[in-house]
C-alpha positions in Angstrom: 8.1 -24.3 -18.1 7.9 -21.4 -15.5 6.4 -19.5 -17.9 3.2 -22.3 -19.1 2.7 -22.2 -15.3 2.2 -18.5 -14.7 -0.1 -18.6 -18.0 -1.8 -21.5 -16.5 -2.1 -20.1 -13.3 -3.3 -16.4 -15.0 -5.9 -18.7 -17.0 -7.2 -20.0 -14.2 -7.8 -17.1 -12.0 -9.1 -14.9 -15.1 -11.9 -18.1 -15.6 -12.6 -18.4 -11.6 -13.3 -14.4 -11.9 -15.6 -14.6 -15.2 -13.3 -12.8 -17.2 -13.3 -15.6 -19.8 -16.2 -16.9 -19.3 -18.3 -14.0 -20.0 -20.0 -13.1 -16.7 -17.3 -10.6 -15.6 -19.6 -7.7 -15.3 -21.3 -9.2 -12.5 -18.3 -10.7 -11.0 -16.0 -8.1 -11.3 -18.0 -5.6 -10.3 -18.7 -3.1 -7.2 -21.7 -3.4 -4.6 -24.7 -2.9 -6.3 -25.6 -5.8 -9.1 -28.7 -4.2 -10.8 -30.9 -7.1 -10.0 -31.7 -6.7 -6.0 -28.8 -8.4 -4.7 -25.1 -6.9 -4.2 -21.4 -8.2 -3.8 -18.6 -7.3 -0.7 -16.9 -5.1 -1.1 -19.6 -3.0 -1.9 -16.6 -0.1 -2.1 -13.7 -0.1 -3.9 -11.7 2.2 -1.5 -10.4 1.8 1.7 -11.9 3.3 4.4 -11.0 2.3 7.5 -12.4 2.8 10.7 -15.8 3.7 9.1 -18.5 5.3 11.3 -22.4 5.3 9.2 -24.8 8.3 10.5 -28.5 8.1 10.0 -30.8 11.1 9.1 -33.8 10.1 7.9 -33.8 7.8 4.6 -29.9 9.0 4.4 -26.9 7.3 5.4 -23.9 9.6 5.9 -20.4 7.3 6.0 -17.1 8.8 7.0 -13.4 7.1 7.6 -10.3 7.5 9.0 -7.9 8.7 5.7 -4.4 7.9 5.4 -4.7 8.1 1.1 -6.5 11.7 0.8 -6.0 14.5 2.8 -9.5 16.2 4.3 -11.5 12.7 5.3 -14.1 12.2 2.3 -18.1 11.9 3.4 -20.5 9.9 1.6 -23.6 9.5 1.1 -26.1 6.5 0.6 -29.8 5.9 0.4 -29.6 2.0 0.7 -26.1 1.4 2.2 -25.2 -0.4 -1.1 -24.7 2.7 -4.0 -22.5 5.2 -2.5 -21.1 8.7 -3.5 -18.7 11.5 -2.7 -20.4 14.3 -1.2 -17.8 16.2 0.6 -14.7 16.7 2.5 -14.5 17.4 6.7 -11.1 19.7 5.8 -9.3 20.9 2.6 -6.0 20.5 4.2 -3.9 19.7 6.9 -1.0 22.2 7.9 2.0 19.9 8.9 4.2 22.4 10.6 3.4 22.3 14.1 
């Protein structure tokens, strides 16, 4: 019985996301929909405390980072499709 209900319940959540319905590549995927419109979380990361800069047509976004050391930068043109560009530092000496 616990069993039916876990594959019931699994069921479920798979049809509510598309996945068995067919549309799970616009459900289930990141930000930028290829047809004008997007979906939150537009990024699949955590990165918290975010601050955006503005030069130009570019947006520059960098976060506080507790998973990689040297606090990743990226870089968007529309604030929907963004990529990797850099790091601030390589490493982080922990002696004191």
């Amino acid at each position: 019985m616990k069993r039916n209900s876990i594959a019931l319940l699994l069921l479920i959540v798979l049809a509510q996301a598309g996945a068995v319905t067919g549309r799970s590549k616009k459900v289930l995927s990141w930000g930028d929909q290829g047809d004008g419109t997007f979906i939150n979380p537009i990024l699949k990361s955590d990165y918290s405390d975010p601050d955006i800069l503005r030069h130009g047509d570019d947006f520059y976004l960098i976060a506080s980072d507790f998973h990689f050391v040297g606090m990743q930068v990226l870089h968007s043109k529309d604030l929907v499709n963004w990529s990797v560009i850099g790091q601030v530092f390589s490493r982080l000496s922990m002696s004191p």
